[in-house]
N, C-alpha and C positions, 0 to 999 in steps of 0.2 A: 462613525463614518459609514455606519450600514447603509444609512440610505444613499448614500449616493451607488450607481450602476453604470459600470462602462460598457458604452455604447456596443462595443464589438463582442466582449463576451456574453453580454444580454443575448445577441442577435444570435451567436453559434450557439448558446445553451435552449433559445426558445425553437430552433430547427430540431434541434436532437431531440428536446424534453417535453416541450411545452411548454405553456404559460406559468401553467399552474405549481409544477414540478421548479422552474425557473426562482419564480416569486418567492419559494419557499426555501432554496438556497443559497439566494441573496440574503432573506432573514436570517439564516441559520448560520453564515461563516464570516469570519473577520475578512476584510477588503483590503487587499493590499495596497499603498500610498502609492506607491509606481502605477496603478491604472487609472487615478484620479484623472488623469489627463490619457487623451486617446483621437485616434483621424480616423472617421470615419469611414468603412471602407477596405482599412488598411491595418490587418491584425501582427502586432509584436509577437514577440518569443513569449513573454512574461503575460500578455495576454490569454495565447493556447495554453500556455503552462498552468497559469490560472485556473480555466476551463476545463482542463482533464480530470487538476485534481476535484475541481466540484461535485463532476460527474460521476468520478470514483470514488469520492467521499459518499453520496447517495448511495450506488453500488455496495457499499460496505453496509449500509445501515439496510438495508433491503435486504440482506442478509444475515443481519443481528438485530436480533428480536429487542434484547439487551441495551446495544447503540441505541435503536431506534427509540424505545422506550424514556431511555437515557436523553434523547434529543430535545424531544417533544417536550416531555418536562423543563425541560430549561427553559425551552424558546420559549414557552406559557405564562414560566417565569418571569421574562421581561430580560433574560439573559441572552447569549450567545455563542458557536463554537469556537475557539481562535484555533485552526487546526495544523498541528504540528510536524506531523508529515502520516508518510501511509509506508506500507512495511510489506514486499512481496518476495517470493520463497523462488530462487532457481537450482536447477543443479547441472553442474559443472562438469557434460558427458559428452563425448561426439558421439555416441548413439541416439542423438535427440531428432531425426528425421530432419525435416524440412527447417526447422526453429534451428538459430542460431543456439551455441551450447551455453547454459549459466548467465551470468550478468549481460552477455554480447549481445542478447538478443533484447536487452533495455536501453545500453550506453547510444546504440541507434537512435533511439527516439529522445529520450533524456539529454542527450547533448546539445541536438538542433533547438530544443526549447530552453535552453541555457543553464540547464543544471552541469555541476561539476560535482565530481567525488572530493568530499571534504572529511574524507576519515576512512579509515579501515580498523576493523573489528576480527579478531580471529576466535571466532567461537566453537573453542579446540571441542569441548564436552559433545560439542553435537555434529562436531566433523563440518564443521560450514563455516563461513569467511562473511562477515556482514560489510556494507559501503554504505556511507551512505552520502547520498548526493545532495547538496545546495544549491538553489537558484540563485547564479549570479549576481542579478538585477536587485533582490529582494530576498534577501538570504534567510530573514526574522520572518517574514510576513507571509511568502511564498513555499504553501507544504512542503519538507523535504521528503525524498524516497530513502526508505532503508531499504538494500537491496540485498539479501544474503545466497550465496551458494553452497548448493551442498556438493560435497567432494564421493561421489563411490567408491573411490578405488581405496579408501578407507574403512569398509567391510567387506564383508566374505562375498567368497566369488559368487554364491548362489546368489546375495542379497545384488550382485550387479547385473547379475543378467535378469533379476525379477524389475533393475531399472530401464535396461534396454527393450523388458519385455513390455512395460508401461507407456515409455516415450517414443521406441524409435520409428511409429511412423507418424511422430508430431506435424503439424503443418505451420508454416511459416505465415503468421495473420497480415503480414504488410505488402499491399501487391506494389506492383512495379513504380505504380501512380505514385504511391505514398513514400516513397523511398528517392523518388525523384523532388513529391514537392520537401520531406525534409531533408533533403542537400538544398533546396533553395533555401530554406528558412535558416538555414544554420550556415549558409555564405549572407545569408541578404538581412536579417533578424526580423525579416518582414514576411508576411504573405497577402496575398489580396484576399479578402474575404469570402469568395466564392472556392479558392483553393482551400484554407482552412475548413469551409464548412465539408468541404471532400473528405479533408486527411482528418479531422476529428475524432468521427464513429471508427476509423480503421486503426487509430491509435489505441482509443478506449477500449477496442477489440482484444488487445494484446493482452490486458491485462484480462485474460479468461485461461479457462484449461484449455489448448492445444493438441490432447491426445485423447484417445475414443477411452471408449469403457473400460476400467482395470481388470483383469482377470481377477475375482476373490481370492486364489492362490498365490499372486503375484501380492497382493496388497497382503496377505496373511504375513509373506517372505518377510515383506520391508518395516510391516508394523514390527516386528519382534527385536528387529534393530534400529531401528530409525520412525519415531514418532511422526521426523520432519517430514521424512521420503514418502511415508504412508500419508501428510498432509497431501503432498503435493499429486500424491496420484490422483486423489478425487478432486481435488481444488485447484491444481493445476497453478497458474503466475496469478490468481486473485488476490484482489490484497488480503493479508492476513490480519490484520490490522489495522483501523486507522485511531488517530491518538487527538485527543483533546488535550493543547496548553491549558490549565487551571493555575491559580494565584496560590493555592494552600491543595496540594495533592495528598496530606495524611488527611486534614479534616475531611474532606471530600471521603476519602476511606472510610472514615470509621460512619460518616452521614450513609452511604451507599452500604455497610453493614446494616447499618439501623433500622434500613428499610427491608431487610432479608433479601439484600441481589445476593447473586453469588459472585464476590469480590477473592484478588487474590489473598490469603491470610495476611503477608508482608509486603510492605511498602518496598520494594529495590531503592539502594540510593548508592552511588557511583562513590567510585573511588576519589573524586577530588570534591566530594561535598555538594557539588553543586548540580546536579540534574538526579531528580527524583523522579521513579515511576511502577504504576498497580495496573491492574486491568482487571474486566470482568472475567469469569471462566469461556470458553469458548462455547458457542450458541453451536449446540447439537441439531445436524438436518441427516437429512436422510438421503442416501445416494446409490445407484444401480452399479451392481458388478455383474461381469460374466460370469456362472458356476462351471463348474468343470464338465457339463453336461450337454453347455450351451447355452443354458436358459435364463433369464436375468434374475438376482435375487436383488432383495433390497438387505440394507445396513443403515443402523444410527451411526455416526462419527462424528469425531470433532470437525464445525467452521471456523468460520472465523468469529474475530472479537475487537471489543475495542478497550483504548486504553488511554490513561492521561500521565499529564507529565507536569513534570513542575521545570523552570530552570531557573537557576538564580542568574543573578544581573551584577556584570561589576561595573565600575568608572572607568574607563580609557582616557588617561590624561593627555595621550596625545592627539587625540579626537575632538577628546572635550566631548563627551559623551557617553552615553551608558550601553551597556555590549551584553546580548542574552550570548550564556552557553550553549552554543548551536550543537555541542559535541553529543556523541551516546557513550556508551558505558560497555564493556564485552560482558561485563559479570552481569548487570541490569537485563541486557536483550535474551541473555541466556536465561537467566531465572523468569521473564515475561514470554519466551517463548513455550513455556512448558503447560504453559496456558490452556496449548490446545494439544498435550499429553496424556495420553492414557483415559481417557474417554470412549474410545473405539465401542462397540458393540458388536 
């Protein structure tokens, strides 16, 4: 079904991206059946939904060396990505400035585009609580978000104030506009497309860092305790991940050993048998802190990465029909988060 392209997401991806950019992640992503049909004009929930993750799907791989590597190969292939959701880090402080505090400042935009929280995850090891959210409309087809919080007030008081000293003058990326059109979208399931092509780049926005330069001292505090919290200082809500569905996720493993990536050693597989998943190590960049001098230094650290999944499928005899495991895993996301652990420089 690649080839076919709805009309209205074509139109918001070729404003924002271009042609060129556009063409080549229509090739690259499974098409959800719910946009087969479309009005001209008149952009759905499940449309914009569609459209962000594209965009943040790109975002990720422009940021992984790895991903992208990873991409290109396949498309070349003759293959494609069927992509299974994207995965971003908040934490859960009222010293967050202007940005709503943890998951609040997602559920805003995620709601109006018809995702719901389809699980909760307590990822005690790392002091954080994962959600992760389904698209209504198209729950198999349409990326889900894992959305995790981290908790402060579960380290020492030093590592909390090294969090207030990171975030608390974040700014809040949704102006008035965009808050206005999604309360329409999420009373109306509609937007006209000239308002869409508004609120798109301000949503896509969100997901970036929100706070200025880390203090080197402040990120030294949080790396010692918290891998996640030193992720988020330099990376801020990016996605941390995004995850490629595959048919056989160990072969894929031991294929991606063969060719010397750097994969994780062990396959995670969930406690009820049925959703498996690896990822590459996190794609090392380079990022500016304040020195205690003033003066900016530079640091290697962990980014982001990406990651695949396998999910098994059962019969729903009341359906009459076959049902993927939409679920995650708390023991799986903890052992896939450690991804981008202990890399720091």
């Amino acid at each position: 079904m690649r080839n076919i392209k709805n009309a209205n997401v074509e139109q918001l991806l070729l404003k924002l991206l271009g042609a060129e950019r556009t063409a080549t992640l229509f090739a690259t992503l499974n098409h959800p059946q719910v946009l087969n049909e479309w009005e001209d004009g008149v952009v759905t929930r499940a449309e914009l939904a569609q459209t962000l993750n594209m965009v943040l799907f790109e975002d990720l791989l422009a940021r992984s060396a790895n991903g992208r590597q990873y991409t290109q190969e396949t498309i070349a292939a003759g293959g494609s990505v069927y992509f299974d959701h994207g995965a971003l880090r908040t934490v859960r402080w009222p010293h967050n400035g202007a940005l709503p505090p943890g998951e609040a400042a997602f559920a805003r935009i995620l709601r109006p585009l018809g995702f719901s929280i389809n699980g909760r995850y307590p990822l005690d090891r790392l002091a954080m609580t994962g959600r992760a959210w389904t698209h209504d409309d198209a729950p198999d087809e349409i990326a889900q978000f894992f959305v995790s919080e981290l908790h402060p007030e579960r380290f020492s008081a030093e590592f909390q104030q090294a969090v207030t000293n990171v975030l608390g003058a974040s700014r809040d990326p949704l102006t008035p506009q965009a808050v206005g059109q999604l309360w329409e979208l999420e009373r109306e399931g509609v937007l006209p497309l000239d308002a869409a092509h508004a609120l798109l780049p301000v949503i896509v926005g969100a997901f970036a860092r929100q706070h200025e330069m880390p203090r080197e001292a402040d990120y030294d505090v949080l790396l010692k305790e918290s891998a996640e919290m030193a992720w988020i200082a330099t990376e801020g809500n990016a996605f941390n991940h995004a995850t490629d569905r595959v048919a056989d996720v160990f072969k894929l493993s031991d294929d991606e050993k063969a060719k010397g990536r750097p994969m994780k050693p062990e396959v995670e597989r969930s406690r009820s048998g049925r959703v498996f998943q690896t990822a590459y190590r996190a794609d090392i960049v380079r990022r500016e802190f304040r020195a205690a001098d003033g003066s900016t230094v530079t640091r290697d650290v962990p980014g982001s990465f990406y990651e695949f999944i396998t999910r098994k499928r059962t019969f729903d005899q009341d359906a009459r029909r076959w049902e993927t495991d939409l679920r995650f895993d708390a023991g799986n996301a903890q052992g896939i988060f450690k991804m981008t652990a202990g890399q720091a420089a």
